[in-house]
C-alpha positions in Angstrom: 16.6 217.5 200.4 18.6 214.6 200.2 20.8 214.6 197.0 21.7 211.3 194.4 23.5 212.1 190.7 25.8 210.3 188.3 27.3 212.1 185.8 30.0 210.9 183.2 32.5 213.0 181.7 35.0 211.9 178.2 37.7 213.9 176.7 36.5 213.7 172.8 34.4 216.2 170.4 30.6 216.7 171.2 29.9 214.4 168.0 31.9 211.2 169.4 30.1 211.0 172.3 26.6 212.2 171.0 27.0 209.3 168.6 27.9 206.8 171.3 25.2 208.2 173.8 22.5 207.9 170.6 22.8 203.9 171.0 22.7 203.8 174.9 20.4 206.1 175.9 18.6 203.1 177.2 14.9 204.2 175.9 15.2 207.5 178.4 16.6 210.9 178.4 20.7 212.0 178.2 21.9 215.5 178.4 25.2 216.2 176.9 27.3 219.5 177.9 30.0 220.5 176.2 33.1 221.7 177.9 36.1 221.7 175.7 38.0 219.3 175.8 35.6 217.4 177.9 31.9 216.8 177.3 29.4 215.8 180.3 27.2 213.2 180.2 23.9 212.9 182.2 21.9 209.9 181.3 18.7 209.7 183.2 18.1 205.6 183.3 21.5 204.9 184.7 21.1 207.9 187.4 17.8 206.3 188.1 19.3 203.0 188.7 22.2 203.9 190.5 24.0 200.8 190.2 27.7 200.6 190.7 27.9 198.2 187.7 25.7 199.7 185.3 28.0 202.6 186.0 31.1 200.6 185.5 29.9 199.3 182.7 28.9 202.7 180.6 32.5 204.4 181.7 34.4 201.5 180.5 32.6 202.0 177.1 32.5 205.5 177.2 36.4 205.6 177.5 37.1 204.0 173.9 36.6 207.5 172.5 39.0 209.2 175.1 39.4 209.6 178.7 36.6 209.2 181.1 35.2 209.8 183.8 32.1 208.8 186.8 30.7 209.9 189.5 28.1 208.5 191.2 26.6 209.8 195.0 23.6 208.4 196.2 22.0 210.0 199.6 24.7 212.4 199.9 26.6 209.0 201.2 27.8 206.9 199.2 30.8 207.7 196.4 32.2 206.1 193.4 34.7 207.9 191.1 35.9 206.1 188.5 38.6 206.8 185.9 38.8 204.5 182.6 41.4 204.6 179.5 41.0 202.5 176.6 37.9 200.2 177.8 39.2 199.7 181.6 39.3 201.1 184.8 42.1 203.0 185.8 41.2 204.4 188.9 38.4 204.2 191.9 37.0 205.2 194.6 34.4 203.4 196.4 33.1 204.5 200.1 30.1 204.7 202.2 27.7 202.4 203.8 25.8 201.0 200.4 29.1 200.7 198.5 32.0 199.4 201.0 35.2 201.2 200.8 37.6 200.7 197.7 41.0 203.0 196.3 43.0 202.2 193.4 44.8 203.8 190.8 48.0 204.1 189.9 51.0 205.7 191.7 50.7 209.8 190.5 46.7 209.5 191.6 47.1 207.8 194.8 47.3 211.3 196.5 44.4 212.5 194.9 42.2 210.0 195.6 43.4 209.7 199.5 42.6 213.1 199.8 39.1 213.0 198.1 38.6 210.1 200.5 39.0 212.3 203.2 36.1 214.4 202.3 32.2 214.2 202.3 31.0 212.7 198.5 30.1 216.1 197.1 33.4 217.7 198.3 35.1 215.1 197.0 33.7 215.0 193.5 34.6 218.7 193.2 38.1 217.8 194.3 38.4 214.9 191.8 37.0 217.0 189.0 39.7 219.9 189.3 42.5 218.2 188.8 41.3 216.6 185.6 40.5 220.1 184.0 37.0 219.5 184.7 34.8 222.1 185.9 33.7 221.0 189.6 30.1 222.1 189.1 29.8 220.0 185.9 31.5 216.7 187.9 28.3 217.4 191.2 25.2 217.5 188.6 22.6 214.8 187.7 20.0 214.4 185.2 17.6 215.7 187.5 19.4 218.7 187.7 19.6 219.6 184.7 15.9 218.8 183.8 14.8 221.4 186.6 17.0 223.8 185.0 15.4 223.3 181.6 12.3 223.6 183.0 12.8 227.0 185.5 14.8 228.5 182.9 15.9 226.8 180.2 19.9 225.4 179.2 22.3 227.1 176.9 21.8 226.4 173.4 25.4 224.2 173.3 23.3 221.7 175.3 22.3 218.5 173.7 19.8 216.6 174.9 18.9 212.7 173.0 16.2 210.4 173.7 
C-alpha cells in the first residue's frame, strides 16, 4: 500500500494549540498528541487535500504560538518539510516529481536538510524530526493513521481529538 500523510508539529502547551486547531479544523476531524515540549497535529481536511499551500499556509499560522513544524509525503514520493518561526518559513524542503525540488534554510540547517535530501521521503522525515527533539514516529503519521488506530485499538487517553 501506497502511503500519503501530513502531520504538523508546534513547540507550545496542549491548550495553545488545541485552541488554535478548534478554529481551523476546517469542518473535519484533528488529532492532537502531546509530546512535551511539542504537540502533533493531524488534521484530516488538509491531509485530504494535500496541497503544498494549504500546508504552507496552516504552518505559518501554527508557528505564532511557537516553533513549528510540516511534513507532508504524498505516494511515498513527493516531500515537503517546512520549518516556520514567528508567522514565516524558516526552512524547506521540497522534492519529487508533483512538487519540483526546493532547499532553504538558514546556514546551521543546511546540513540537515542536504542530507534529508539524500534520502527516500519517509527516511527523510524521520531524519528531520530527530534533530528537532521530535519523536520520528510522531513526524511519519497521518490522520488516517491515527483513525485506524482508534479504531483497532483505541489511542492513549492524552490524545485529543476536535471536530
Amino acid at each position: 500500500m501506497v502511503r500519503s500523510f501530513l502531520s504538523f508539529h508546534v513547540r507550545a502547551p496542549l491548550e495553545e494549540a488545541a485552541a488554535f486547531a478548534r478554529g481551523r479544523t476546517g469542518g473535519a476531524g484533528v488529532y492532537l498528541v502531546p509530546d512535551p515540549p511539542w504537540v502533533s497535529l493531524y488534521h484530516e481536511a488538509l491531509e485530504a487535500q494535500e496541497e503544498p499551500e494549504e500546508v504552507r499556509a496552516f504552518v505559518k499560522a501554527l508557528s505564532h504560538l511557537g516553533p513549528a513544524l510540516a511534513f507532508l509525503v504524498r505516494a511515498e514520493e513527493d516531500l515537503l518539510f517546512l520549518l516556520a518561526e514567528g508567522g514565516e518559513v524558516r526552512a524547506e524542503l521540497r522534492q519529487g516529481p508533483e512538487l519540483g525540488e526546493a532547499l532553504s534554510g538558514p546556514e546551521e540547517l543546511l546540513p540537515l536538510l542536504e542530507a534529508a535530501r539524500a534520502l527516500p521521503p519517509l527516511g527523510a522525515v524521520q531524519a528531520l524530526a530527530a534533530p528537532f527533539g521530535l519523536h520520528p514516529d510522531h513526524a511519519a503519521l497521518g490522520f488516517l493513521d491515527l483513525l485506524e488506530a482508534e479504531e483497532e485499538e483505541g489511542l492513549p487517553e492524552e490524545v485529543v481529538y476536535l471536530e
